[in-house]
C-alpha positions in Angstrom: -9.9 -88.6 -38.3 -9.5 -92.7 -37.8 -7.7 -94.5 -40.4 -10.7 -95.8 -42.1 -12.0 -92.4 -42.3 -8.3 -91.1 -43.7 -7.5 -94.0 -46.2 -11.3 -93.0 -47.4 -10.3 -89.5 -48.1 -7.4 -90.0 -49.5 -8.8 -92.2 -52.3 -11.8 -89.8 -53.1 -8.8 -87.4 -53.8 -7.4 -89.3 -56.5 -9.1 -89.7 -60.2 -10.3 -92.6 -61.5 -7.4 -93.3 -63.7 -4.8 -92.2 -60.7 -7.4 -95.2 -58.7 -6.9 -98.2 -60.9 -3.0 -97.3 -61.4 -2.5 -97.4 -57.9 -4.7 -100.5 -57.3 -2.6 -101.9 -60.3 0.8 -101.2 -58.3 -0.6 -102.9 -54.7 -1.3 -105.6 -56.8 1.7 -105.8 -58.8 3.5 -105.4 -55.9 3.3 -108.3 -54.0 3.0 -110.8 -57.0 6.5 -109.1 -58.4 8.1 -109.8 -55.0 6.7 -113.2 -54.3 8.1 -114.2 -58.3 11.2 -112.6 -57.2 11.5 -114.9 -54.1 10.3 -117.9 -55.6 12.8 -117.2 -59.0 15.2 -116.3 -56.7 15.0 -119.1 -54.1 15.7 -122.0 -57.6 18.2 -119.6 -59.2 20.0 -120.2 -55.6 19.0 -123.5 -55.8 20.6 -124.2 -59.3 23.7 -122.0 -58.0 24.4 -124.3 -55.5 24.1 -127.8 -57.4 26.1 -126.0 -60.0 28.9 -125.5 -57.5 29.0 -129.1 -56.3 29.4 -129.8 -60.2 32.4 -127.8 -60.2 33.5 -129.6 -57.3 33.4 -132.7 -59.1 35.1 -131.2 -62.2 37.7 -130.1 -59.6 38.2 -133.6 -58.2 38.8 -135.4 -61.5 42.6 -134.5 -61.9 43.2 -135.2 -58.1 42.1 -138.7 -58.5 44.4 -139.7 -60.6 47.6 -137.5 -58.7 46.1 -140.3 -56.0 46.5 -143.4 -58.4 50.0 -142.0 -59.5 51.5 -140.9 -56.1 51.0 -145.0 -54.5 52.8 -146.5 -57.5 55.6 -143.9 -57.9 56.0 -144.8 -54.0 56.0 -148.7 -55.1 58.5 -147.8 -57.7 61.4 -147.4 -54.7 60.9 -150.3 -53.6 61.6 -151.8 -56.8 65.3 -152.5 -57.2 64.5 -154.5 -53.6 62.7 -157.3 -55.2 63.5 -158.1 -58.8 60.9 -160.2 -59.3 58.2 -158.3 -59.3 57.1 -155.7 -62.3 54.9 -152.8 -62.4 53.2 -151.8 -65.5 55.1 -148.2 -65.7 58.2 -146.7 -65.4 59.2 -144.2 -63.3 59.7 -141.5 -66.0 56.2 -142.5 -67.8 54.8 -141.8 -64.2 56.1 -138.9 -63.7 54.8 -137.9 -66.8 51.2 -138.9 -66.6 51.6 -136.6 -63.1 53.0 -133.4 -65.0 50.1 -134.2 -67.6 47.2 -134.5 -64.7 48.8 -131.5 -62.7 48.8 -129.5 -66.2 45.0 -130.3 -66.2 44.5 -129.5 -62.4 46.0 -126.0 -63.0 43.9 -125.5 -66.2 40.9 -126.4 -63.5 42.1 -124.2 -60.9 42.7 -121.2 -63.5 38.9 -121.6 -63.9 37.5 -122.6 -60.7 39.8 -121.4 -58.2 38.6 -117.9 -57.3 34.9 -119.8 -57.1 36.4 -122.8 -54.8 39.0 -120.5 -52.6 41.3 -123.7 -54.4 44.5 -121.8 -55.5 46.4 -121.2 -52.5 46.1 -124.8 -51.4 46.8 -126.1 -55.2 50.1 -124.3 -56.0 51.6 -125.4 -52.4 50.6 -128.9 -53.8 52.3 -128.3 -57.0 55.6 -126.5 -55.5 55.9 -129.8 -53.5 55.8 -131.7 -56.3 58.5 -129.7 -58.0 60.9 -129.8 -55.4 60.5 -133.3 -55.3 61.3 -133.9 -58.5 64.7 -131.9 -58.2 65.4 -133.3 -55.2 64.4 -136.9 -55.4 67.9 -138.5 -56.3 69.3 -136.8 -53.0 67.1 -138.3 -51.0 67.0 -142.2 -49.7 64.2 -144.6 -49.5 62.7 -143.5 -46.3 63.0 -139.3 -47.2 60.5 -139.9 -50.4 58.3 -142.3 -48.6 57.7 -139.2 -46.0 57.6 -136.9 -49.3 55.1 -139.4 -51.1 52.9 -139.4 -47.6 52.9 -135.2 -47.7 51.9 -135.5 -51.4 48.8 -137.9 -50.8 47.8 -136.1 -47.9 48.0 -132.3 -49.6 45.5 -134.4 -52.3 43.4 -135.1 -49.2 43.4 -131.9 -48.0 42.5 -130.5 -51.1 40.4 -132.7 -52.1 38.4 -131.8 -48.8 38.8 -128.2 -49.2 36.9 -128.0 -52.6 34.4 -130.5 -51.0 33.6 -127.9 -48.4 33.7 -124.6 -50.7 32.0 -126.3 -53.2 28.7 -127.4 -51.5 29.6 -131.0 -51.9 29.6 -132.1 -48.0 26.2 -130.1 -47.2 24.4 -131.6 -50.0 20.7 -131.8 -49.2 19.6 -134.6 -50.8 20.2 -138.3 -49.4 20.5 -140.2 -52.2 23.2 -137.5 -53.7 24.7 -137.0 -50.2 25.5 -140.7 -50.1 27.4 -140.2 -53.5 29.3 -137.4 -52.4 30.3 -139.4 -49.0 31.5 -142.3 -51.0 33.9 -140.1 -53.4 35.0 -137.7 -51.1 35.1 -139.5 -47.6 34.9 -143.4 -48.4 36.8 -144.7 -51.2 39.8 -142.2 -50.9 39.9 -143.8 -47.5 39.9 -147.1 -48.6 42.4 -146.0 -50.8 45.0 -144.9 -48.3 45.0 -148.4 -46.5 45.1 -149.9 -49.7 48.2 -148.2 -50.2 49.5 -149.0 -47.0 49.0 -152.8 -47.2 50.4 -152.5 -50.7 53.6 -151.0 -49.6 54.5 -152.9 -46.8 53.7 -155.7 -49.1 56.5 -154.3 -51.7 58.8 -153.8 -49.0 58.6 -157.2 -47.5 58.0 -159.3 -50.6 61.2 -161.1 -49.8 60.8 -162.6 -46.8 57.9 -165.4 -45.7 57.5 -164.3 -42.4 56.5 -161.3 -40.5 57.1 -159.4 -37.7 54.3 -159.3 -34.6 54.0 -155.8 -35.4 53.8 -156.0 -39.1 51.1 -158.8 -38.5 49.1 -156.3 -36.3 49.5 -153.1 -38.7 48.0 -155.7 -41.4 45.3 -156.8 -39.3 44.9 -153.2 -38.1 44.1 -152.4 -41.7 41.9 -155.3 -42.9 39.4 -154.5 -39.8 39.6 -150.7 -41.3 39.1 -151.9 -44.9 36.2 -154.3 -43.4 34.8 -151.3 -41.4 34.8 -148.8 -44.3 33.7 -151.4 -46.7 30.6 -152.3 -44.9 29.5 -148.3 -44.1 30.1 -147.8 -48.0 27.9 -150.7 -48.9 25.3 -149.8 -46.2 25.3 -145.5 -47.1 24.9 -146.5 -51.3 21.9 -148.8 -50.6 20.5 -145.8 -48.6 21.1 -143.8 -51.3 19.6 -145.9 -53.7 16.6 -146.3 -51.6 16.6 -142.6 -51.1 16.4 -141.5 -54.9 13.0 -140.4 -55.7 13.2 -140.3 -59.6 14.6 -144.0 -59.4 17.4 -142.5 -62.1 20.4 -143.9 -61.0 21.7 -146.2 -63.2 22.4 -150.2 -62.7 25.9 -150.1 -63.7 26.4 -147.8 -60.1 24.9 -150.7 -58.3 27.4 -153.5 -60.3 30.6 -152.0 -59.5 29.7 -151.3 -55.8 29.2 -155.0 -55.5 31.7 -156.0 -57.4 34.3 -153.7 -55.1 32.7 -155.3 -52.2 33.4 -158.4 -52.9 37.4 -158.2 -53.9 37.7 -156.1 -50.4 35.8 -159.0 -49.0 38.4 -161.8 -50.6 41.5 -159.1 -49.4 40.5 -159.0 -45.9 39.5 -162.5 -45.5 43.4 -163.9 -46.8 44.5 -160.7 -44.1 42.8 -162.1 -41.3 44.4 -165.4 -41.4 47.3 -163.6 -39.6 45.9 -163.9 -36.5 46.7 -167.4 -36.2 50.4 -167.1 -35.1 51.6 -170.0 -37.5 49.8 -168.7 -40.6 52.2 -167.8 -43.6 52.3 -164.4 -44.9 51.3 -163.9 -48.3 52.8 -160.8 -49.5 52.4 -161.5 -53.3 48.7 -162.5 -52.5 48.3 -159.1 -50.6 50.0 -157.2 -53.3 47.9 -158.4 -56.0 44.7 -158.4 -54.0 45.2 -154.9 -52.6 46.3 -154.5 -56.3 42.5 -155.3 -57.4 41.2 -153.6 -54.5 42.3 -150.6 -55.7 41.8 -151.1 -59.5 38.5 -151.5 -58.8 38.0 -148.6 -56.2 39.2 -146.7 -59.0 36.5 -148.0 -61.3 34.1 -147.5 -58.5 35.4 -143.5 -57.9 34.6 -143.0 -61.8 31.3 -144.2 -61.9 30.0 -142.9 -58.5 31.3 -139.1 -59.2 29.7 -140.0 -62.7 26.4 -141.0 -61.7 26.8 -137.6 -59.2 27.3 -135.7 -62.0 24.2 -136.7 -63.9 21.9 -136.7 -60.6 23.3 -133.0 -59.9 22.4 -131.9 -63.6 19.3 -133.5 -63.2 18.2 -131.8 -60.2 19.5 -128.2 -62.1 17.1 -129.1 -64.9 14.2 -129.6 -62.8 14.3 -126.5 -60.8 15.0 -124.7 -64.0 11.8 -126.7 -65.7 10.1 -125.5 -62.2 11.1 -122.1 -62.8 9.5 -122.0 -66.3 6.5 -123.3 -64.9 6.4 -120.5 -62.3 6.5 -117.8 -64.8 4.2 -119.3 -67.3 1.4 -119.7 -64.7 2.4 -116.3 -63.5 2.2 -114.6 -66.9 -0.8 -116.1 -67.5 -2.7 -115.3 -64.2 -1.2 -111.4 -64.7 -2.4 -111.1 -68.7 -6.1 -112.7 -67.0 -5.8 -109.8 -64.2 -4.9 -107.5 -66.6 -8.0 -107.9 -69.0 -10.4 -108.1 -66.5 -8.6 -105.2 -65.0 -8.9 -103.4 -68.1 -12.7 -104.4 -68.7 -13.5 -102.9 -65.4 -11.5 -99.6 -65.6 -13.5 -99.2 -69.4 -16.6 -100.1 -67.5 -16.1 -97.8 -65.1 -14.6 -95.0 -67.7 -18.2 -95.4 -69.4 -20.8 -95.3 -66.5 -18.2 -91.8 -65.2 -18.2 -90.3 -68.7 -22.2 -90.9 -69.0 -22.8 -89.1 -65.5 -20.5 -86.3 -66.6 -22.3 -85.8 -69.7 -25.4 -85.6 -67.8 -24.4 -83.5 -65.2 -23.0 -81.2 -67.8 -26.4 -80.7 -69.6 -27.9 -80.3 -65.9 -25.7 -77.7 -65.5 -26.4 -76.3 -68.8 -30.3 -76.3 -67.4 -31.5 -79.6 -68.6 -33.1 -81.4 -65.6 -35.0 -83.5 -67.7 -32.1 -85.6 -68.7 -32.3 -89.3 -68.1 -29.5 -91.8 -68.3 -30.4 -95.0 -69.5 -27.5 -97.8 -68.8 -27.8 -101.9 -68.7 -25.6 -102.0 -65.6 -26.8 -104.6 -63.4 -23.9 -103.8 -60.9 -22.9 -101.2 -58.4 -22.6 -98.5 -61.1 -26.2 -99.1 -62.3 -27.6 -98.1 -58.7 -25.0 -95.0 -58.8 -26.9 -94.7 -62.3 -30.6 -94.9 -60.7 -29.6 -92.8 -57.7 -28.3 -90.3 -60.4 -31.5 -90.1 -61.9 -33.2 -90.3 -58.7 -31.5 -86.7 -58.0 -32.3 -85.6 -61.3 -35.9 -86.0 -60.9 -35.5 -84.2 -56.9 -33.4 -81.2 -58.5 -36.2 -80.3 -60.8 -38.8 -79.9 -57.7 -35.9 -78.5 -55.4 -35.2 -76.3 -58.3 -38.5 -74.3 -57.9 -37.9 -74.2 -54.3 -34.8 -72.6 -54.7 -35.6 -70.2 -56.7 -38.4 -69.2 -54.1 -35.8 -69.3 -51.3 -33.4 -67.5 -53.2 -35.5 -64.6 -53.7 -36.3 -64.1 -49.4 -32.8 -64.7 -48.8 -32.0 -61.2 -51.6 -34.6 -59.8 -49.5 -33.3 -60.9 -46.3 -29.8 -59.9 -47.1 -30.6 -57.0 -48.9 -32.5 -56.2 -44.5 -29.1 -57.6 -42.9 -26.9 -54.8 -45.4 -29.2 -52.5 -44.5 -28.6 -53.6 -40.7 -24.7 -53.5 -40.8 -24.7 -50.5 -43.1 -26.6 -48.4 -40.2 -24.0 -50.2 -37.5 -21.0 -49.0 -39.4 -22.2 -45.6 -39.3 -23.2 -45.6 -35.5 -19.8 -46.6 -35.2 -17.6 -44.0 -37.6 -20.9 -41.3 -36.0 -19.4 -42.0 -32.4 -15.4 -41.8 -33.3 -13.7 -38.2 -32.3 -14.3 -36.3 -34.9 -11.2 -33.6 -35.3 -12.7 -30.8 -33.7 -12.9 -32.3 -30.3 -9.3 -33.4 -31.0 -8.4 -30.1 -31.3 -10.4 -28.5 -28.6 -8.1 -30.8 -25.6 -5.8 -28.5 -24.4 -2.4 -29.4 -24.0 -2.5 -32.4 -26.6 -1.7 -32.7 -30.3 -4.2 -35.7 -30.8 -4.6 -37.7 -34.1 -6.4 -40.9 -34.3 -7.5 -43.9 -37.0 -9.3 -47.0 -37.1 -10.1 -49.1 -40.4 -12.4 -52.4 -40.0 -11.6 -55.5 -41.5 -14.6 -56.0 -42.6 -18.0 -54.1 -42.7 -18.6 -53.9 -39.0 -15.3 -53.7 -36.6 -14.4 -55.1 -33.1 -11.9 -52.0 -32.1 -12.6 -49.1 -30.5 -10.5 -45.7 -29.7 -12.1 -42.5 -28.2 -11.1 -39.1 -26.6 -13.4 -37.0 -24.4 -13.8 -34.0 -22.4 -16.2 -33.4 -19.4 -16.2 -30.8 -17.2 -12.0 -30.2 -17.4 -11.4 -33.6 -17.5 -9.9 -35.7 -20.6 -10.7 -39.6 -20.5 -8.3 -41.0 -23.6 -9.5 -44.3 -24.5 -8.4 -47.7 -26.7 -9.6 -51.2 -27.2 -10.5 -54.4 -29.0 -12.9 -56.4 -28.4 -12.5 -60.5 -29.8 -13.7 -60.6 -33.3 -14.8 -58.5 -35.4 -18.8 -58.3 -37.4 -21.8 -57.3 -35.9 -21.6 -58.5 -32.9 -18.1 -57.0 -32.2 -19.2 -53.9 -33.4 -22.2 -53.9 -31.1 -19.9 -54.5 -27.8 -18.0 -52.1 -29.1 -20.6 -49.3 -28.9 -21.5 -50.5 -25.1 -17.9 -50.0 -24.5 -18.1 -46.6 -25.4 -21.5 -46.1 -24.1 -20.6 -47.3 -21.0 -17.3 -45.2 -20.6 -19.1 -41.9 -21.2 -21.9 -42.6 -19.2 -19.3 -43.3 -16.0 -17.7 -40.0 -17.3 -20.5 -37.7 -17.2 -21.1 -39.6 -13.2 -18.0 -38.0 -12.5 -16.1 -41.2 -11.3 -12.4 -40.3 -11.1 -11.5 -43.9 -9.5 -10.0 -46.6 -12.0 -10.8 -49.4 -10.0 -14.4 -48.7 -9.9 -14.5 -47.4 -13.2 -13.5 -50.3 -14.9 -15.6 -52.5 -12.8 -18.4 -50.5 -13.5 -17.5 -51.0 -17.1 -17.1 -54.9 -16.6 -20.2 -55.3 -15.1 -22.2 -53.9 -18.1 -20.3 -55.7 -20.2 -20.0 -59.0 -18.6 -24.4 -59.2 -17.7 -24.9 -57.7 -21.8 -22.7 -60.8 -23.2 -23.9 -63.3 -21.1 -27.6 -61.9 -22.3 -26.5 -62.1 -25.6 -24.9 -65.7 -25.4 -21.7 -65.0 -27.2 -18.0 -65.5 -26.1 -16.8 -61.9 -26.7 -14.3 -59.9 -24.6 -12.0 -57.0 -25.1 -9.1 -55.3 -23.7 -9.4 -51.8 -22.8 -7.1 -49.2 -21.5 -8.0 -46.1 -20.6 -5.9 -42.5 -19.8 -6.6 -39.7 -17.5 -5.2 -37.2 -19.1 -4.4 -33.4 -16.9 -1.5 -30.5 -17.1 1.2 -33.1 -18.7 0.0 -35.9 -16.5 -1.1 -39.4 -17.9 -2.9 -41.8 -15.7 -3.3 -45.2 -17.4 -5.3 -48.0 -16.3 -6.7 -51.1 -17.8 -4.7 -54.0 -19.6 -4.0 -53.4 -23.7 -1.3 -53.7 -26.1 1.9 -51.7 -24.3 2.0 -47.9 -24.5 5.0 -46.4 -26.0 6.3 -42.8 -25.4 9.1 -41.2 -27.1 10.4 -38.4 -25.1 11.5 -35.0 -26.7 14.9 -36.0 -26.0 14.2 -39.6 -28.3 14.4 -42.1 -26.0 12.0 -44.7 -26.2 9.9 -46.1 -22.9 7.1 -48.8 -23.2 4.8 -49.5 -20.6 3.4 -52.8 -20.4 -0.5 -53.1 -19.3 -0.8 -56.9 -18.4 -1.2 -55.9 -14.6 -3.0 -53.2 -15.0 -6.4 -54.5 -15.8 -8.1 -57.6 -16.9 -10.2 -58.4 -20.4 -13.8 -57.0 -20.0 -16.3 -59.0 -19.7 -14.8 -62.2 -19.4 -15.2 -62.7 -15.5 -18.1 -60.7 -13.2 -15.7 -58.9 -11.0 -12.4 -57.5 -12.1 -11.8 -55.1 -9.3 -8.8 -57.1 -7.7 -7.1 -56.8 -11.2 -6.9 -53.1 -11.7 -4.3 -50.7 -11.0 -2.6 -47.9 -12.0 0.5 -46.1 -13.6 0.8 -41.9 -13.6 3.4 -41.3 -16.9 4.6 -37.4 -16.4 4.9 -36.1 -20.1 7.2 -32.9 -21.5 6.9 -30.8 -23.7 7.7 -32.7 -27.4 7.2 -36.3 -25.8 4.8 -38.4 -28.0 2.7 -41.1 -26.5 1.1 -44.2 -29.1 -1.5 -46.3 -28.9 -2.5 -48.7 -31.2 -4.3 -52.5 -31.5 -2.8 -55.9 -32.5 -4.3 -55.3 -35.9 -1.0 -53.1 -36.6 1.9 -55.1 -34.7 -0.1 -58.3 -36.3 -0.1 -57.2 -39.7 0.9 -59.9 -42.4 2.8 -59.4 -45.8 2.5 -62.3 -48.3 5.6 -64.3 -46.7 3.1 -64.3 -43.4 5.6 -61.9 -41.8 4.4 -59.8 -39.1 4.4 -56.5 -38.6 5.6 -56.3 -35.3 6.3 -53.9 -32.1 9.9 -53.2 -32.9 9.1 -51.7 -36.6 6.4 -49.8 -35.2 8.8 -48.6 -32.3 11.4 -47.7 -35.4 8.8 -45.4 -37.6 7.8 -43.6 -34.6 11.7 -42.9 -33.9 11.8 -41.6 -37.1 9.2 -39.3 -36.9 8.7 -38.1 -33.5 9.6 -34.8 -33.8 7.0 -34.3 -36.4 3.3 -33.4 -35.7 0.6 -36.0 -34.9 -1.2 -36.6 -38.0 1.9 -37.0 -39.4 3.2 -39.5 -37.5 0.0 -41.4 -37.8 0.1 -41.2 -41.5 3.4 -42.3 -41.3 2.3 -45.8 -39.3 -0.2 -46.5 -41.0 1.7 -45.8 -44.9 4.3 -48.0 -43.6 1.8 -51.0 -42.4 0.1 -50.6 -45.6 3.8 -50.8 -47.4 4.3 -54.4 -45.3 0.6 -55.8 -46.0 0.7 -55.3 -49.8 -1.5 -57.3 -51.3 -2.0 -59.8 -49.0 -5.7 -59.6 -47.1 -6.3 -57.5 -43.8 -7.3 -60.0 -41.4 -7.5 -57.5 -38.8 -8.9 -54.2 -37.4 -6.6 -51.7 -37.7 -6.4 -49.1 -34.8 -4.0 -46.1 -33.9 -4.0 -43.4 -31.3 -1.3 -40.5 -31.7 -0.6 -38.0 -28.7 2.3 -35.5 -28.2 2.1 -32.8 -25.3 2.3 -29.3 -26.9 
């Protein structure tokens, strides 16, 4: 069976209802997994811009530990130059830090186990603490080295929660250029800022500088120039990029407003590369002082307008994701009624039919069905009607027919009645059981159906006793009919006097073989048969094995296989046959039996078997005959039960007197 031809049968097998549910879930099926991919690939979506949000909300408090660290650092410096002032004291510094690292650990209580931030967070804050204990043991240079650690633990955590938080793989330009500029950019920019502003601080003092301080300061204005630029160039980009056009003016403003004061602090820097030029520490501090005022300024606003283009980009994949399921939703309520419609359709047109073929059973032929289906069903309908009309002429037919098929079967009984008792005419009956001298002899065969296919049979002809068994293929008529030319056959050679095996058997063959090729079937049996003189067996033929249970009760079993070969299966058989001389004593007890015994089912489809027949015979041996064959066969009755014979049943009994 093909596939086409499978999947067919399989769907006849099912109801209508047990049909449409199953068409349902094949549809279902596929629409609930491509919503669940689609739902699942903007709930993934939303997940991610939500984390870079976090990361923002994370960064907040670390910008302004980066505003605090550079003046606290500028506070040392201080006491060195009286004459210049900062707008806070060391002490309300400090405190602005506790306050910002208060709200940093509030953030990291939140976010942490989301941004894999704590670890890195609380080695930040233990620094801070120690430097606070430790700070008045420690000179000038020791805090700036402390104050350097600080700002770079900020960087480095400000970078880790840009990586864990989806921040640096952003996919969108314009939102990627925000995230450069508040995470890369301006905290870079920031750095040399602080730089220029403390070697401004520390040399306030003096009008001059060294070669290398003039190259550090030049080193840093070509940076600041550098970094400027790529931030001026990657926020247009971005702003070009944006394809809601929703970022807001003000973003634009402050970017070139911060351009320009880096613009005025590198220009008075690069005057230093004229060897004569004065060095302008209070114009560096104040414009680095600006500078940075106004990167701050420019921090706030980028991570703000971040913020509102991330939650932005959240509500529109959540918007998209309503839309989804709407349109879904709708499209499965539409499927759903015309599912529905069709099922009742179908429901109608089936419960019609069975109401008319319910009536037709009843007898009614004349039942029309009248449906306005214009569709598939209607030509079911018409054909429906179309059979209706055919029945009631086949109907009379029928009847007709019926009545020569009573008649013929009523012949063919007859036929296989007249068979059955050609075959029970020619078993042994007991009297010529009785009349073989030297033998206790009890035999039975019951068919498996009217007519059977084994055969058993004990005769006598001048002195000599030919004991005989087999079972041809099958079992019916045609069985039956071998059957008797089997036994034909073997008396016929018998009465010919022909003592040899070989050509006794191959006379048997031959008649066989020409009557089944006549007959064009494909039946065969098995036969053995026994010689049988003064407590000498001589078996020949190939059967079931022969078992003999001497008087002593020792079990022997003689396997036929090479003994013979199936009659009527080839046209000579002579090469095949051979012989076996068994010597019997007094007591010993010879069986013979079919497959129909040691093939015997119960209802578990257990067999029978040889070794259960072996162990009744055991038992009763020593007993007579009929005895033992009653015992046999009481016991494979016992193991069939109820279950159906699906075999002949055949048994031979001997024991030597």
């Amino acid at each position: 069976m093909n596939r086409k031809s499978l999947g067919i049968h399989l769907m006849n097998r099912l109801s209508y209802p047990q049909k449409f549910t199953l068409i349902g879930f094949l549809f279902a099926i596929p629409l609930t997994l491509v919503m669940y991919l689609l739902i699942s690939e903007i709930n993934s979506r939303v997940d991610f811009s939500q984390k870079e949000i976090y990361g923002n909300q994370y960064l907040r408090p670390l910008r302004q530990l980066r505003e605090y660290i550079p003046q606290l650092q500028l506070l040392n410096y201080q006491p060195l130059n009286t004459n210049l002032s900062l707008p806070d004291t060391r002490a309300d510094l400090e405190a602005k830090m506790d306050a910002n690292f208060q709200s940093l650990a509030n953030t990291d209580r939140q976010l942490g186990n989301i941004l894999m931030s704590s670890e890195k967070f609380n080695n930040l804050y233990q620094d801070w603490q120690n430097f606070k204990l430790r700070r008045s043991q420690w000179s000038v240079e020791t805090c700036d080295l402390v104050y350097q650690r600080l700002a770079a633990d900020i960087n480095r955590l400000s970078a880790h929660v840009g990586d864990t938080s989806n921040l640096i793989l952003d996919p969108d330009l314009d939102t990627y250029y925000l995230m450069d500029a508040t995470l890369l950019k301006i905290p870079e920019i920031q750095k040399i800022l602080s730089e220029i502003r403390l070697i401004s601080q520390k040399n306030s003092l003096r009008s001059y500088a060294t070669p290398k301080e003039r190259a550090k300061l030049i080193t840093w204005a070509g940076k600041l120039r550098e970094l400027n630029q790529d931030l001026a160039i990657n926020m247009e980009v971005g702003a070009s990029n944006n394809p809601q056009g929703n970022l807001r003016p003000k973003l634009s403003e402050d970017v070139t407003k911060f351009n320009s004061v880096v613009e005025q602090l590198t220009g008075q820097i690069d005057k230093l590369i004229y060897p004569t030029a004065l060095v302008e520490y209070y114009v560096y501090l104040d414009g680095s002082d600006r500078v940075m005022n106004s990167s701050f300024e420019l921090w706030d606003e980028t991570i703000k307008e971040l913020d509102f283009l991330l939650q932005k980009r959240i509500d529109s994949f959540v918007a998209k994701k309503r839309i989804i399921s709407i349109v879904v939703l709708i499209t499965l309520a539409i499927v759903i009624y015309l599912f529905v419609s069709f099922y009742r359709s179908v429901m109608q047109t089936v419960f019609v039919l069975d109401e008319a073929a319910k009536k037709m059973a009843s007898g009614n032929l004349d039942h029309k069905i009248i449906l306005d289906n214009r569709d598939e069903l209607g030509q079911v309908v018409g054909a429906f009607n179309k059979i209706a009309d055919a029945l009631v002429g086949a109907n009379h037919k029928i009847t007709v027919l019926n009545d020569r098929l009573k008649a013929e079967n009523m012949r063919m009984s007859a036929e296989l009645d007249v068979t059955r008792k050609i075959q029970q005419m020619l078993l042994p009956k007991d009297r010529e059981l009785n009349e073989v001298i030297g033998l206790d002899i009890a035999g039975f065969m019951e068919a498996a159906e009217e007519v059977g296919g084994d055969y058993y049979d004990v005769l006598q002809h001048k002195g000599r006793v030919k004991i005989g068994i087999g079972d041809v293929t099958g079992h019916g008529l045609e069985s039956g009919v071998l059957m008797i030319m089997v036994q034909t056959a073997v008396r016929t050679l018998l009465a010919y006097n022909e003592p040899d095996p070989v050509r006794f058997l191959s006379a048997i063959n031959s008649v066989i073989y020409d009557n089944v090729q006549r007959m064009k079937c494909d039946k065969n049996a098995s036969l053995a048969l026994l010689d049988y003189e003064e407590g000498m067996l001589k078996l020949s033929g190939q059967h079931e094995e022969m078992i003999v249970v001497r008087c002593n009760g020792s079990v022997e079993r003689f396997d036929t296989i090479d003994l013979g070969f199936p009659i009527g299966l080839d046209v000579d058989i002579a090469e095949f046959v051979a012989e076996k001389i068994v010597h019997l004593h007094s007591g010993d007890v010879v069986v013979l039996y079919t497959d129909g015994i040691t093939e015997a089912k119960n209802m578990d489809k257990v067999l029978y078997g040889l070794d259960r027949l072996i162990e009744v015979i055991e038992i009763n041996w020593q007993r007579s005959a009929a005895e033992i064959r009653h015992a046999v066969i009481k016991d494979v009755r016992s193991h069939i039960g109820e279950q159906k014979v699906f075999d002949d049943i055949t048994l031979l009994v001997l024991k030597q007197k």
